[in-house]
Each structure stands twice: as C-alpha cells, then as structure tokens.
Backbone atoms as SQL, in Angstrom:
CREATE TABLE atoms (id INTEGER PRIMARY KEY, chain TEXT, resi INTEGER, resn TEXT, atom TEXT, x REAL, y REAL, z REAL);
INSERT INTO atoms VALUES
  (1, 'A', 1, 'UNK', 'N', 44.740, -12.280, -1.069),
  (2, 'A', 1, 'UNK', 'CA', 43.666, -13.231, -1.208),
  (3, 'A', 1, 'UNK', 'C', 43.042, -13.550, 0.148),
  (4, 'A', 2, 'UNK', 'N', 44.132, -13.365, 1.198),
  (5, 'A', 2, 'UNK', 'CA', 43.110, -14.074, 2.332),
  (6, 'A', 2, 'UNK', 'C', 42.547, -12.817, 3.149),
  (7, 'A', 3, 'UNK', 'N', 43.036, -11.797, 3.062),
  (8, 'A', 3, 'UNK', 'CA', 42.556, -10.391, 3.300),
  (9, 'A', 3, 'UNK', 'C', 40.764, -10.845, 2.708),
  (10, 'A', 4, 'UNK', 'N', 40.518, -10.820, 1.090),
  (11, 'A', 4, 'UNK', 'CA', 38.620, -10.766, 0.853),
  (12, 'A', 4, 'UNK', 'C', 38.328, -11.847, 1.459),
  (13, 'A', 5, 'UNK', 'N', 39.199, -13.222, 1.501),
  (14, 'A', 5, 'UNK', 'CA', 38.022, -14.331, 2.146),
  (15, 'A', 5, 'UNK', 'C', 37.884, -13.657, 3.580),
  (16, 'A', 6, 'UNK', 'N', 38.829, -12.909, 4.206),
  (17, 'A', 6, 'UNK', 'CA', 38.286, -12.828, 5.381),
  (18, 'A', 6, 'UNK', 'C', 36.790, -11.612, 5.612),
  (19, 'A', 7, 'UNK', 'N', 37.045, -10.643, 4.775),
  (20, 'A', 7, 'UNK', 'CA', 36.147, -9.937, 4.342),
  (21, 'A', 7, 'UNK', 'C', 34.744, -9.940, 4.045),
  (22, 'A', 8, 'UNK', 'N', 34.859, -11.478, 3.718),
  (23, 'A', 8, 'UNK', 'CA', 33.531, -12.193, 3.056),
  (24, 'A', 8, 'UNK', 'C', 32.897, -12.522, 4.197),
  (25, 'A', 9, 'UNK', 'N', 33.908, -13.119, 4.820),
  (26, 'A', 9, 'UNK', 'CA', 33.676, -14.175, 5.623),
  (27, 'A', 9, 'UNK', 'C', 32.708, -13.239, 6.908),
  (28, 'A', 10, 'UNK', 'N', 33.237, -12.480, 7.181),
  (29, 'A', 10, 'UNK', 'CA', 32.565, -10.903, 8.047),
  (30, 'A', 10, 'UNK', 'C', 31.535, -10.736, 7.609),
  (31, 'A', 11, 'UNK', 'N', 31.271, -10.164, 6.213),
  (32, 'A', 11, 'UNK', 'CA', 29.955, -9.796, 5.894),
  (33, 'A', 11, 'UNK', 'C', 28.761, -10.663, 5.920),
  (34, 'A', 12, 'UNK', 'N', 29.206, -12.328, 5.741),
  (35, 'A', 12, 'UNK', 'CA', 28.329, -12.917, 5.582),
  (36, 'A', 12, 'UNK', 'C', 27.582, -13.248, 7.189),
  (37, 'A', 13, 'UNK', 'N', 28.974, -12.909, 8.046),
  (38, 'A', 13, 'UNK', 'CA', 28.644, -13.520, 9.698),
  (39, 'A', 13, 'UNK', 'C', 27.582, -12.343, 9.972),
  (40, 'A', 14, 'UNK', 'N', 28.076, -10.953, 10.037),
  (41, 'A', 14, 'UNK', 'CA', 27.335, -9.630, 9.849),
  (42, 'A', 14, 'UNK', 'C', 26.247, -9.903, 9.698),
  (43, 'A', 15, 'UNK', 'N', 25.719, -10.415, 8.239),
  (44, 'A', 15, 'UNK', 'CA', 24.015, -10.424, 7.823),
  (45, 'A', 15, 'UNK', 'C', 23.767, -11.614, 8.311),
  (46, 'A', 16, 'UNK', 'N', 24.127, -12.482, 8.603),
  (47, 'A', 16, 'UNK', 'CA', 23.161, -13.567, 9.224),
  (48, 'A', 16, 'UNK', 'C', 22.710, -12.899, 11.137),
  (49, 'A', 17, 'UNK', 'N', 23.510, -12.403, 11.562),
  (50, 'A', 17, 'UNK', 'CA', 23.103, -11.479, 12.935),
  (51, 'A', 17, 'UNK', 'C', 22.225, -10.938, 13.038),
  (52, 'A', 18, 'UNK', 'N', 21.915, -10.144, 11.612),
  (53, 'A', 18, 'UNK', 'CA', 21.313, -8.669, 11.297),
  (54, 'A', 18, 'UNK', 'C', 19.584, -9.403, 11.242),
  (55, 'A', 19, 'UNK', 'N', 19.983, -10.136, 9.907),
  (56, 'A', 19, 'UNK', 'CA', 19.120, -11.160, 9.907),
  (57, 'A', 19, 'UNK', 'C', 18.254, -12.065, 11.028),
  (58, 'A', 20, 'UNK', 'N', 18.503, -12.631, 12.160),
  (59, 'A', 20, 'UNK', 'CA', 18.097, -13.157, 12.971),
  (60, 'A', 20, 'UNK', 'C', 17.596, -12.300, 14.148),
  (61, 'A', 21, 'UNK', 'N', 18.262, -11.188, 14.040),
  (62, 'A', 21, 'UNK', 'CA', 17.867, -10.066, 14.911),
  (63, 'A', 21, 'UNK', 'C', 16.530, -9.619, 14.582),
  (64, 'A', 22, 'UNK', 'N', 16.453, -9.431, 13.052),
  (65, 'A', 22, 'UNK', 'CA', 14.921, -9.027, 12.260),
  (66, 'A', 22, 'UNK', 'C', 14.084, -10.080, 12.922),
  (67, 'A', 23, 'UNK', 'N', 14.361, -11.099, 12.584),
  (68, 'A', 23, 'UNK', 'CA', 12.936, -12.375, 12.953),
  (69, 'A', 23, 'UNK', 'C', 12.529, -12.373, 14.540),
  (70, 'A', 24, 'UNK', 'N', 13.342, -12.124, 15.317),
  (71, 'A', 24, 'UNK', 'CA', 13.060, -11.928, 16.349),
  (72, 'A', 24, 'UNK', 'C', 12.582, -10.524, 16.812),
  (73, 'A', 25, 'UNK', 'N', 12.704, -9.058, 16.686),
  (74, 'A', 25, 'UNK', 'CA', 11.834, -8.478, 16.181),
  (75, 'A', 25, 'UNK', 'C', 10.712, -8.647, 15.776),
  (76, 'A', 26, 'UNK', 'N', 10.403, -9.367, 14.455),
  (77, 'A', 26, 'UNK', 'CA', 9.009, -9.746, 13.697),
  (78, 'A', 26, 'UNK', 'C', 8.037, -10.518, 15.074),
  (79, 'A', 27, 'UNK', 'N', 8.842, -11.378, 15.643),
  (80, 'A', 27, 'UNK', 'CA', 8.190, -12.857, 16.618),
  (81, 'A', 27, 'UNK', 'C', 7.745, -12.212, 17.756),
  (82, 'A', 28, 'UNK', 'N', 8.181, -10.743, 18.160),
  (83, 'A', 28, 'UNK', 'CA', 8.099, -10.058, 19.004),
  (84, 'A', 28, 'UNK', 'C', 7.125, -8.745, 19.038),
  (85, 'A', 29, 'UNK', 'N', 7.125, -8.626, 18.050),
  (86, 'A', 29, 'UNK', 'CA', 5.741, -7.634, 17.585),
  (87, 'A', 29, 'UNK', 'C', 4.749, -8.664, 17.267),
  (88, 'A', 30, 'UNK', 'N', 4.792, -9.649, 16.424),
  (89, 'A', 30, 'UNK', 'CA', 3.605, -10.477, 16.488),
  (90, 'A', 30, 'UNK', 'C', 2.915, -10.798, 17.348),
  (91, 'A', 31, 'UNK', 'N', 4.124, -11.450, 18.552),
  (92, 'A', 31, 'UNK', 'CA', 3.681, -11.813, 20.190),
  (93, 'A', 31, 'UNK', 'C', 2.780, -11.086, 20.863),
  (94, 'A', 32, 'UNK', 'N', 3.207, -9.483, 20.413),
  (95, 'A', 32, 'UNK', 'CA', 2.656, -8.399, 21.131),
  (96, 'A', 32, 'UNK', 'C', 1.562, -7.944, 20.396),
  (97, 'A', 33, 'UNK', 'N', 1.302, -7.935, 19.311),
  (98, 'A', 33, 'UNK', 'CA', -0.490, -7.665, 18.495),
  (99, 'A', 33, 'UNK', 'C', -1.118, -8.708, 19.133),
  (100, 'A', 34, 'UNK', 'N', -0.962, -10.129, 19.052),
  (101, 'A', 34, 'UNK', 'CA', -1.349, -11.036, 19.265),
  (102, 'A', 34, 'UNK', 'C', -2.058, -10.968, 20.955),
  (103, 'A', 35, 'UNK', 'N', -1.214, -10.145, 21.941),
  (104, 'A', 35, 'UNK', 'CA', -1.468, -10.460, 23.321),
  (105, 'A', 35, 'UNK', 'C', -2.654, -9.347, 23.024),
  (106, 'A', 36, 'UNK', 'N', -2.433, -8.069, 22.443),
  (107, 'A', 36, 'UNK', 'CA', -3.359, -6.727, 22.293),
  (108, 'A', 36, 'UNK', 'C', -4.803, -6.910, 21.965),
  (109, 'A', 37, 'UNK', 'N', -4.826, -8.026, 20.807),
  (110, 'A', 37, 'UNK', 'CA', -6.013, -8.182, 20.608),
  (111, 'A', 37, 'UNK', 'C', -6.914, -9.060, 21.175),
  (112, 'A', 38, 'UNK', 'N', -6.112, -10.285, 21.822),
  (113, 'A', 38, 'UNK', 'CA', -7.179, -10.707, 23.236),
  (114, 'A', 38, 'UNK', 'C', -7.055, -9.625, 24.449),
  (115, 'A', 39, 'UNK', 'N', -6.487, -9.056, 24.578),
  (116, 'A', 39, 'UNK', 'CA', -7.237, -7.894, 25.528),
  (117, 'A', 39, 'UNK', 'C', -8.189, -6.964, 25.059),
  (118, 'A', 40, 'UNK', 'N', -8.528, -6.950, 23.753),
  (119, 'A', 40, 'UNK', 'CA', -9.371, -6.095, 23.261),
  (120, 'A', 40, 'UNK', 'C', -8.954, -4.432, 23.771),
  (121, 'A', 41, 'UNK', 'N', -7.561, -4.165, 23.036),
  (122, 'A', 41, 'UNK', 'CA', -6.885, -3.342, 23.309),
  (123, 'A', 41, 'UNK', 'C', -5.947, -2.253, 21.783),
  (124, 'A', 42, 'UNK', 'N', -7.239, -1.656, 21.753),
  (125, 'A', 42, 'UNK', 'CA', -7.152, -0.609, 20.063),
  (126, 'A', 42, 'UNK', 'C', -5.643, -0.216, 20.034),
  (127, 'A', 43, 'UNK', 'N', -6.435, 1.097, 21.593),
  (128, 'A', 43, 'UNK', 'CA', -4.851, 1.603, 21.707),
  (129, 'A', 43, 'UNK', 'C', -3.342, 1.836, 21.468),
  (130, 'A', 44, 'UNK', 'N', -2.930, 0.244, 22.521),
  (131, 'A', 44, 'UNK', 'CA', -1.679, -0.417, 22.447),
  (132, 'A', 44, 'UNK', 'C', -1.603, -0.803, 21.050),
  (133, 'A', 45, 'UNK', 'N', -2.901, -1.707, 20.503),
  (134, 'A', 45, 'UNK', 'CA', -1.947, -1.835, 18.912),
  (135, 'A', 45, 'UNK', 'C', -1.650, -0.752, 18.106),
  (136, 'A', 46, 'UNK', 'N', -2.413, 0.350, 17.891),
  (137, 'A', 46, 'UNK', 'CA', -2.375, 1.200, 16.900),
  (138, 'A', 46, 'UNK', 'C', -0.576, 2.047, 17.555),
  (139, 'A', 47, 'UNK', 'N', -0.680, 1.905, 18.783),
  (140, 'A', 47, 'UNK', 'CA', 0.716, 2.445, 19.351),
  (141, 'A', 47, 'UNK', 'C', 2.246, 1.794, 18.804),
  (142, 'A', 48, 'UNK', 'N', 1.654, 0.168, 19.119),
  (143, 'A', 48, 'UNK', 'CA', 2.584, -0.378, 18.863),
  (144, 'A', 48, 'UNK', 'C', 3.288, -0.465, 16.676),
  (145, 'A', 49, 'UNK', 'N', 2.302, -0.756, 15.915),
  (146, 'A', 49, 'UNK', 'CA', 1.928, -0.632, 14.649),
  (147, 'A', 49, 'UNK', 'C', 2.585, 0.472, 14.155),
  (148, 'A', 50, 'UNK', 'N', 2.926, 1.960, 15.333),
  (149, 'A', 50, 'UNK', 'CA', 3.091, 3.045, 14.674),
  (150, 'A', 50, 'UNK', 'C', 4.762, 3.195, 15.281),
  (151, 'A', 51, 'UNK', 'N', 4.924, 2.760, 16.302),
  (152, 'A', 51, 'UNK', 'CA', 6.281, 2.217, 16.614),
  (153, 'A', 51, 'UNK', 'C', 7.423, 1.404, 16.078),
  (154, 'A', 52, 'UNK', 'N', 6.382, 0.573, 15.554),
  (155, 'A', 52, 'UNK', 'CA', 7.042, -0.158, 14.199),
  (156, 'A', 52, 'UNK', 'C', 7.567, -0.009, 12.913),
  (157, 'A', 53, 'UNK', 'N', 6.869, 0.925, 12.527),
  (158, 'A', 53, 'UNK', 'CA', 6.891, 1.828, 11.127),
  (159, 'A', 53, 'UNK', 'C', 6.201, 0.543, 10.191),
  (160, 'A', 54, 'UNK', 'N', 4.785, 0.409, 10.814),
  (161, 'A', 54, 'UNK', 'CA', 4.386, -0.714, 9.725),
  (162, 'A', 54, 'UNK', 'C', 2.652, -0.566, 9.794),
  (163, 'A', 55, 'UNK', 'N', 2.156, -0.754, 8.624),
  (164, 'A', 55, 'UNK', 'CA', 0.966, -0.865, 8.633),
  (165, 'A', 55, 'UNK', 'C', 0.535, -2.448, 8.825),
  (166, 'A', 56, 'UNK', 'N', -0.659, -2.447, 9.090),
  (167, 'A', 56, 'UNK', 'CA', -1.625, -3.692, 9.898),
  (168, 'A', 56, 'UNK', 'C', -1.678, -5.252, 8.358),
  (169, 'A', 57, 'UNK', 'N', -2.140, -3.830, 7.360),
  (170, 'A', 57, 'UNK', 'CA', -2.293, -4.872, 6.153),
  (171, 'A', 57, 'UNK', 'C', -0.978, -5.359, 5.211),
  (172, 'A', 58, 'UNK', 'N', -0.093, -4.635, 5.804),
  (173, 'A', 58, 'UNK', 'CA', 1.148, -5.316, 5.385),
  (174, 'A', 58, 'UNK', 'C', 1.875, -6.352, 6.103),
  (175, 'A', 59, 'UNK', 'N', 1.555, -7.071, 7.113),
  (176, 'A', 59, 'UNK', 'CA', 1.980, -7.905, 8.444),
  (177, 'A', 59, 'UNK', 'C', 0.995, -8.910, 8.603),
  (178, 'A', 60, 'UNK', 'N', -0.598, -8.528, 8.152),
  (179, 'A', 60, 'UNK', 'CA', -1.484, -9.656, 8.493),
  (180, 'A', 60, 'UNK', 'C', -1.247, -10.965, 8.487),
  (181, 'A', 61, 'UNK', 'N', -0.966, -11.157, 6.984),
  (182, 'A', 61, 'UNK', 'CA', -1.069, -12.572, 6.606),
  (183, 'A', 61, 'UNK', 'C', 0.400, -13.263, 7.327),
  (184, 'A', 62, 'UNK', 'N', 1.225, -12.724, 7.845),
  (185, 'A', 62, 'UNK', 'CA', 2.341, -13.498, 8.387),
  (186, 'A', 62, 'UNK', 'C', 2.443, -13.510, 9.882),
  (187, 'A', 63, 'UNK', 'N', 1.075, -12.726, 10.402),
  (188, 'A', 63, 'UNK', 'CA', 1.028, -13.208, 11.870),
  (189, 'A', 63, 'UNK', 'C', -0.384, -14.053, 12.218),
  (190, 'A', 64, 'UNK', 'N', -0.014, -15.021, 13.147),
  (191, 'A', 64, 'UNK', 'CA', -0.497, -16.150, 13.451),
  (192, 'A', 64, 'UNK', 'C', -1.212, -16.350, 15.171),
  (193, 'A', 65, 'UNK', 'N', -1.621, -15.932, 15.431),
  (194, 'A', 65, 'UNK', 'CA', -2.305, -16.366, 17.094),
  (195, 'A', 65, 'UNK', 'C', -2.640, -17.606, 17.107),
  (196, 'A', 66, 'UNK', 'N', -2.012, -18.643, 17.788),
  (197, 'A', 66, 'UNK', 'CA', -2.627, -19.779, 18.308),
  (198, 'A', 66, 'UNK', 'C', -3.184, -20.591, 17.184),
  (199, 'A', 67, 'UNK', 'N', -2.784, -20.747, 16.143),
  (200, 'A', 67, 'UNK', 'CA', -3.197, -21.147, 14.990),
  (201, 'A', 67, 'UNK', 'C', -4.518, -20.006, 14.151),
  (202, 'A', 68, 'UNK', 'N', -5.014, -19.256, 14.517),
  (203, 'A', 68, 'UNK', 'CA', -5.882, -18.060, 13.927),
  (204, 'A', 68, 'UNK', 'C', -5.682, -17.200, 13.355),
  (205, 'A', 69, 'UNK', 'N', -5.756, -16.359, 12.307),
  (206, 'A', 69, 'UNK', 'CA', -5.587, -15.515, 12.399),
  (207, 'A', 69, 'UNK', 'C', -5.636, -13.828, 12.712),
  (208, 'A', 70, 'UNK', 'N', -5.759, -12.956, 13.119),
  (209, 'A', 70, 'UNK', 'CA', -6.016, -11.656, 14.064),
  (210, 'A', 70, 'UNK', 'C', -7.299, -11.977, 14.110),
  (211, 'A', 71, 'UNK', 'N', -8.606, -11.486, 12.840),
  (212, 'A', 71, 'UNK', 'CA', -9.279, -11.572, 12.588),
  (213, 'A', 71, 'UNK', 'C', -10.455, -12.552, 14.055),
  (214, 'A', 72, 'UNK', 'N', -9.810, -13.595, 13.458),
  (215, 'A', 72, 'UNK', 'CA', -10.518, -14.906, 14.335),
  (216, 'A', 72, 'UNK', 'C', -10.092, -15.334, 15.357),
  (217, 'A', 73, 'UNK', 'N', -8.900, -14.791, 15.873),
  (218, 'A', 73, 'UNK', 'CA', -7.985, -14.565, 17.249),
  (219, 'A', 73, 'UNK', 'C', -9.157, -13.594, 17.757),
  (220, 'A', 74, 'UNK', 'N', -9.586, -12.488, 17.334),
  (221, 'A', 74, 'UNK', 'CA', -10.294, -11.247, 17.926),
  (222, 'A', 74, 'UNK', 'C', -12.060, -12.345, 18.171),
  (223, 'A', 75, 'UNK', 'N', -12.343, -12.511, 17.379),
  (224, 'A', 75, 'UNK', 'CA', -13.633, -13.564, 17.742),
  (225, 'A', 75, 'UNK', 'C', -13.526, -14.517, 18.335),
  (226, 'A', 76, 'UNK', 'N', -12.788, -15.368, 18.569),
  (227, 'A', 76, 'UNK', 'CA', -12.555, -16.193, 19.998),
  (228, 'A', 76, 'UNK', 'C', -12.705, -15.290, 21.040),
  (229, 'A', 77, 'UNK', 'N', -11.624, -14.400, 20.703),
  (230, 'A', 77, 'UNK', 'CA', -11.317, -13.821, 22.284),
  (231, 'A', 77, 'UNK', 'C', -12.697, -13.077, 22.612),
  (232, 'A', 78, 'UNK', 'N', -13.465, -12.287, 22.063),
  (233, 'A', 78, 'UNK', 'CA', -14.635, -11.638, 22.156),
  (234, 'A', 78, 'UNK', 'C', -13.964, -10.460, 21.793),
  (235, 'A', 79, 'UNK', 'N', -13.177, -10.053, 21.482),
  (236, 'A', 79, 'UNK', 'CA', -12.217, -8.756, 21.341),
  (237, 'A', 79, 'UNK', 'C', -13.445, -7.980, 20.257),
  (238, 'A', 80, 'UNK', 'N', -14.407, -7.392, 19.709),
  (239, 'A', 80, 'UNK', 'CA', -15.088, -6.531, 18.679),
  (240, 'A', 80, 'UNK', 'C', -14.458, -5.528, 18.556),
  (241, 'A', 81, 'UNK', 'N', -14.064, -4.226, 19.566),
  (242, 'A', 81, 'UNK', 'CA', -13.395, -3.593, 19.334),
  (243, 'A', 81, 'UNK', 'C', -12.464, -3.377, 18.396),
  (244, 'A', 82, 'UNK', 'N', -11.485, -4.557, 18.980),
  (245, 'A', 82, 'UNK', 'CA', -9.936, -4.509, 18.001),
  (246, 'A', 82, 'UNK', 'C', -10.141, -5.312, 16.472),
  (247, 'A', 83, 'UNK', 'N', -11.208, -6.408, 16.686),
  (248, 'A', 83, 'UNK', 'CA', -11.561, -6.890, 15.340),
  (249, 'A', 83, 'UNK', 'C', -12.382, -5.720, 14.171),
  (250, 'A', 84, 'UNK', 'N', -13.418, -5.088, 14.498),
  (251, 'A', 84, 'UNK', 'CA', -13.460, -3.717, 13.501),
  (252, 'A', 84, 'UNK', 'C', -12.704, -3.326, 13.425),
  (253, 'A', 85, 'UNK', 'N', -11.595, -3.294, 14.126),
  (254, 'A', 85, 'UNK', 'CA', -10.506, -2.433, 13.524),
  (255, 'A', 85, 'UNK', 'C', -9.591, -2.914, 13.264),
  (256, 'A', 86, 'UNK', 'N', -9.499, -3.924, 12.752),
  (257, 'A', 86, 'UNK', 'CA', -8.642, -4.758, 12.039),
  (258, 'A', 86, 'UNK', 'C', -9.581, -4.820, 10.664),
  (259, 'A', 87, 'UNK', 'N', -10.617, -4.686, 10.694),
  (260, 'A', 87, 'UNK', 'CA', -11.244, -4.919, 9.819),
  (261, 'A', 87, 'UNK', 'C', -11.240, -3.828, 8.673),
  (262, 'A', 88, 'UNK', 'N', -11.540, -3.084, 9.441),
  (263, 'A', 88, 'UNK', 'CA', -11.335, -1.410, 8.413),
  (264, 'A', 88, 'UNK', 'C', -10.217, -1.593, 8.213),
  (265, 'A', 89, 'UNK', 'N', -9.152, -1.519, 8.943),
  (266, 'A', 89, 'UNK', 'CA', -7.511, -1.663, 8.338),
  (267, 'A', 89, 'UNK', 'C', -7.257, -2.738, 6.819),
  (268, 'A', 90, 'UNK', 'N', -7.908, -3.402, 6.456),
  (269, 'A', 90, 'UNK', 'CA', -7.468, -4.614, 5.579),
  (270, 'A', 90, 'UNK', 'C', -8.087, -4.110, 4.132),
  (271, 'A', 91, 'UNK', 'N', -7.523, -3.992, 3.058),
  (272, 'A', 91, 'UNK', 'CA', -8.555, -4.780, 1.918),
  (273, 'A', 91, 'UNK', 'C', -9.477, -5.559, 1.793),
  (274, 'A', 92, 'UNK', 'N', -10.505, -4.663, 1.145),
  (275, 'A', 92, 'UNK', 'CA', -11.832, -5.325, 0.960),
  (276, 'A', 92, 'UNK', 'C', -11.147, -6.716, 0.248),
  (277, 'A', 93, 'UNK', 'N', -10.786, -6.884, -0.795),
  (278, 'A', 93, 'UNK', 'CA', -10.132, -8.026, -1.347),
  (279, 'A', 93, 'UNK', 'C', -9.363, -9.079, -0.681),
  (280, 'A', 94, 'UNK', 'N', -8.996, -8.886, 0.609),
  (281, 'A', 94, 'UNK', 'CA', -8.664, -9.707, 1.322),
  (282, 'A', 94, 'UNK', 'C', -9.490, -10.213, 2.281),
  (283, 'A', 95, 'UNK', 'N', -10.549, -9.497, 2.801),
  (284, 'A', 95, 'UNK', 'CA', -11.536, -9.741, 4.022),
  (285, 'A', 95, 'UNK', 'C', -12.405, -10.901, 2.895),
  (286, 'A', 96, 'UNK', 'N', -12.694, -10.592, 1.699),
  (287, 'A', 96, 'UNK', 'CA', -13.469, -11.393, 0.897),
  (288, 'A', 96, 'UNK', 'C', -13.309, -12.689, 0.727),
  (289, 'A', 97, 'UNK', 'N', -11.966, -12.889, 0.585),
  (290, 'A', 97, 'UNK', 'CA', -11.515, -13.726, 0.057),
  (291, 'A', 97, 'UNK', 'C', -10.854, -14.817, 1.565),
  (292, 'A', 98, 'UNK', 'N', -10.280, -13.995, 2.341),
  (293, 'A', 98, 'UNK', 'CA', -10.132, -14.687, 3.756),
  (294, 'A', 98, 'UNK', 'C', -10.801, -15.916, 4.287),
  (295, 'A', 99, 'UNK', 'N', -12.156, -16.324, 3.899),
  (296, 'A', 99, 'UNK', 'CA', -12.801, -17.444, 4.621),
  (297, 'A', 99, 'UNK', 'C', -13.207, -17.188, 5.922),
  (298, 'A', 100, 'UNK', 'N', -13.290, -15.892, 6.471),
  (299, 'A', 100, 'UNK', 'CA', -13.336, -15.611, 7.861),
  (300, 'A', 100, 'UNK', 'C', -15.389, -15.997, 8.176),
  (301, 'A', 101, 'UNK', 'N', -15.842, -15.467, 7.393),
  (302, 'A', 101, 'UNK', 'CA', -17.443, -15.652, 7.722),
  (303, 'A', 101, 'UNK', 'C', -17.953, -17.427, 7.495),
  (304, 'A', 102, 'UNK', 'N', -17.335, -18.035, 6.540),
  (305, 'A', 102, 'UNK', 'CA', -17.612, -19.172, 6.382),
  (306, 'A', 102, 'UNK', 'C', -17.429, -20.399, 7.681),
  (307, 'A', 103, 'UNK', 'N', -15.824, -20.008, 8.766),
  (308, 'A', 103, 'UNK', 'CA', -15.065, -20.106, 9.765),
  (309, 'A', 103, 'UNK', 'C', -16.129, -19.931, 10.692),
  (310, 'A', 104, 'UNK', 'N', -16.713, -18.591, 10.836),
  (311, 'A', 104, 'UNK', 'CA', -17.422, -17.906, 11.870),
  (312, 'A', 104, 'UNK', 'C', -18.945, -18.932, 12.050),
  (313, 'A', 105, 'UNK', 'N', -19.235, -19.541, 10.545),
  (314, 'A', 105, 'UNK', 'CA', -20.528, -20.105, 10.634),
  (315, 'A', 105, 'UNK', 'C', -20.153, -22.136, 11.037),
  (316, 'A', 106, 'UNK', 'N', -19.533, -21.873, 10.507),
  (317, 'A', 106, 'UNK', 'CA', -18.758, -23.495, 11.068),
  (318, 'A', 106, 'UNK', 'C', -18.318, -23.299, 12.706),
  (319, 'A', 107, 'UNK', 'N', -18.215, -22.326, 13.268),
  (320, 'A', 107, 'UNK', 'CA', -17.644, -22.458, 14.544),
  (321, 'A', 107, 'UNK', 'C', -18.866, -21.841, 15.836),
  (322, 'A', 108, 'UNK', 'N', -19.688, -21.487, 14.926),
  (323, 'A', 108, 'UNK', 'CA', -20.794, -20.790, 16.205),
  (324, 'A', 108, 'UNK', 'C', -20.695, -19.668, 16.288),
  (325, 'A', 109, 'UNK', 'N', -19.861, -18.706, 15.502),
  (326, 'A', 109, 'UNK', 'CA', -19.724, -17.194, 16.086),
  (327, 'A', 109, 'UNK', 'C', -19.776, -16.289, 14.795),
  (328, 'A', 110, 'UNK', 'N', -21.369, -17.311, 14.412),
  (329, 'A', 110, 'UNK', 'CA', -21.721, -15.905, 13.190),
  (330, 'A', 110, 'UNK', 'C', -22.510, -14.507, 14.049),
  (331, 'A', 111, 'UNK', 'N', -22.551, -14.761, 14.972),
  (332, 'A', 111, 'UNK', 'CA', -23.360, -13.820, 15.334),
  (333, 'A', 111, 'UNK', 'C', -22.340, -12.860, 16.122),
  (334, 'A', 112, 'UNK', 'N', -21.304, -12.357, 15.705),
  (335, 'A', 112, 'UNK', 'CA', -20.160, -11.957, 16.582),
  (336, 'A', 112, 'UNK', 'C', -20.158, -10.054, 15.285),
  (337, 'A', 113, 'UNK', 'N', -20.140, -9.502, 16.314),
  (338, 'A', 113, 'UNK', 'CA', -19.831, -7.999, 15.949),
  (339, 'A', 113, 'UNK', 'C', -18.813, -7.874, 14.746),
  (340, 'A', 114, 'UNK', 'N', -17.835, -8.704, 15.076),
  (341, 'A', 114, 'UNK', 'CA', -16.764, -8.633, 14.512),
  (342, 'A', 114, 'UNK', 'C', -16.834, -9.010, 12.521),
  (343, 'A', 115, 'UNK', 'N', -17.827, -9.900, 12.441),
  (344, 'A', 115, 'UNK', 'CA', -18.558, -10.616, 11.328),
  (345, 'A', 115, 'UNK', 'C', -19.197, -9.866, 10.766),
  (346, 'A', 116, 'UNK', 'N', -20.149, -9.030, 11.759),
  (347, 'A', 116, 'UNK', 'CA', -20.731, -8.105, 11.487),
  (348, 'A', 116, 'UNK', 'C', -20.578, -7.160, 10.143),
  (349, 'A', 117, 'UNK', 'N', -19.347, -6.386, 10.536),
  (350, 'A', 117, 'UNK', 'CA', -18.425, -5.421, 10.397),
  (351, 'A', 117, 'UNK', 'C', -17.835, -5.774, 9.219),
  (352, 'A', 118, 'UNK', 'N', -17.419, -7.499, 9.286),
  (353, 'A', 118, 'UNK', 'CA', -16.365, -7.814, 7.928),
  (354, 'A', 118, 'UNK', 'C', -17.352, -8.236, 6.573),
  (355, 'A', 119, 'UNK', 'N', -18.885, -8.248, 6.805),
  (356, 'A', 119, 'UNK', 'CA', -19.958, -9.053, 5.900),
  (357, 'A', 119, 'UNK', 'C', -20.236, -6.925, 5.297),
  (358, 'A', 120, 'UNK', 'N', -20.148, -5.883, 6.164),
  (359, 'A', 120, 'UNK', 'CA', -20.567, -5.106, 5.996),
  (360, 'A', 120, 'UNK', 'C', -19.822, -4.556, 4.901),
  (361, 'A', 121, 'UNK', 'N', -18.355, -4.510, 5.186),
  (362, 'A', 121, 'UNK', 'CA', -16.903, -4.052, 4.350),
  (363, 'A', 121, 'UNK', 'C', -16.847, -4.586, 3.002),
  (364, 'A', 122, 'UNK', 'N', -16.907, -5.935, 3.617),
  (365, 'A', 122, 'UNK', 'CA', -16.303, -6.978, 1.915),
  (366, 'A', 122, 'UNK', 'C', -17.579, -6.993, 1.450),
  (367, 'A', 123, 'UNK', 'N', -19.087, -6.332, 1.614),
  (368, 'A', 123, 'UNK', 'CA', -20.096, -6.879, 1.058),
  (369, 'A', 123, 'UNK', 'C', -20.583, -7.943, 0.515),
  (370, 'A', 124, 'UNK', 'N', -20.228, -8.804, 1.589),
  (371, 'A', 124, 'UNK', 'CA', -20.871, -10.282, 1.358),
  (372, 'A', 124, 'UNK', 'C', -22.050, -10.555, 2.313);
C-alpha cells in the first residue's frame, strides 16, 4: 500500500513540474512574439512560430502585449509589416469579429496599413 501512495505521490509531483515548465515556455514565446512585433520583425516571428511547432492562429487569442492584442500591439507600435502578417495568418472569422477596426477608429489609427489589410481580408 505505501509502495502506490508513494507512486502517486511521484506522478502527481512529476506533472505539476512538467506542467509549470509548459507555462513558462508559453510566457516565454509570448514575451518573444510580443518583443518581434514592436520591432516590426516578420522574420524572427515566423522563425520563432516554426521553432515552436505552432501556428500564429492557434496562440492568438491567449497572447496579450501590454494589455493589446498582436493585432493592436502591431498598430501602436507602427509595426505594418508584422501586422499584415498577422493578418493573413488569422481567420477571416476572427479578424471580423475581433473589434480591431472599431478600436482603430476610437483610438486615431484608422488610417494605419495594418486596418487597411484587416477591412480588406474580413471584408468589412
């Protein structure tokens, strides 16, 4: 009997490691899209993205810049570059539905490339 509790007791210590190791990972690639796209830097993300074994539209909605998200992280920063291409990367169904142009006209930066690009995609 005390042989499985100890057994248990391992596996459970095991996945909580494994576990916390992931999130930090996640906090660490986020950190790093996040720094890429105020540099207005394609490159490094598409490098990093492919390093990862992860696509852009599967990660969006759970990474966060400075309260923004990529999208509107990339229009602050002036980033156009990396924002079209975040843009092509996403579902039309998500760029639509996002609130990003409504954001852009409440904040002064309807006139941003990046808007451009996402009014062109989601056809709005």
């Amino acid at each position: 009997m005390k042989l499985s509790t100890l057994l248990f007791t391992l596996s459970v210590s095991s996945a909580a490691l494994l576990s916390s190791h992931t999130v930090n990972a996640n906090e660490q690639l986020a950190a790093s899209i996040c720094d890429y796209v105020g540099a207005d830097d394609k490159s490094r993300i598409r490098k990093k993205l492919k390093e990862s074994r992860v696509k852009l539209r599967n990660i969006y909605a759970g990474i966060s810049c400075g309260g923004n998200n990529l999208i509107r992280h990339a229009i602050v920063s002036g980033a156009d570059g990396v924002g079209e291409y975040i843009v092509k990367q996403l579902p039309k169904s998500d760029l639509a539905a996002g609130g990003d142009v409504a954001w852009a006209d409440a904040n002064g930066h309807s006139g941003s490339a990046v808007i451009a690009a996402l009014k062109d995609r989601a056809g709005l």
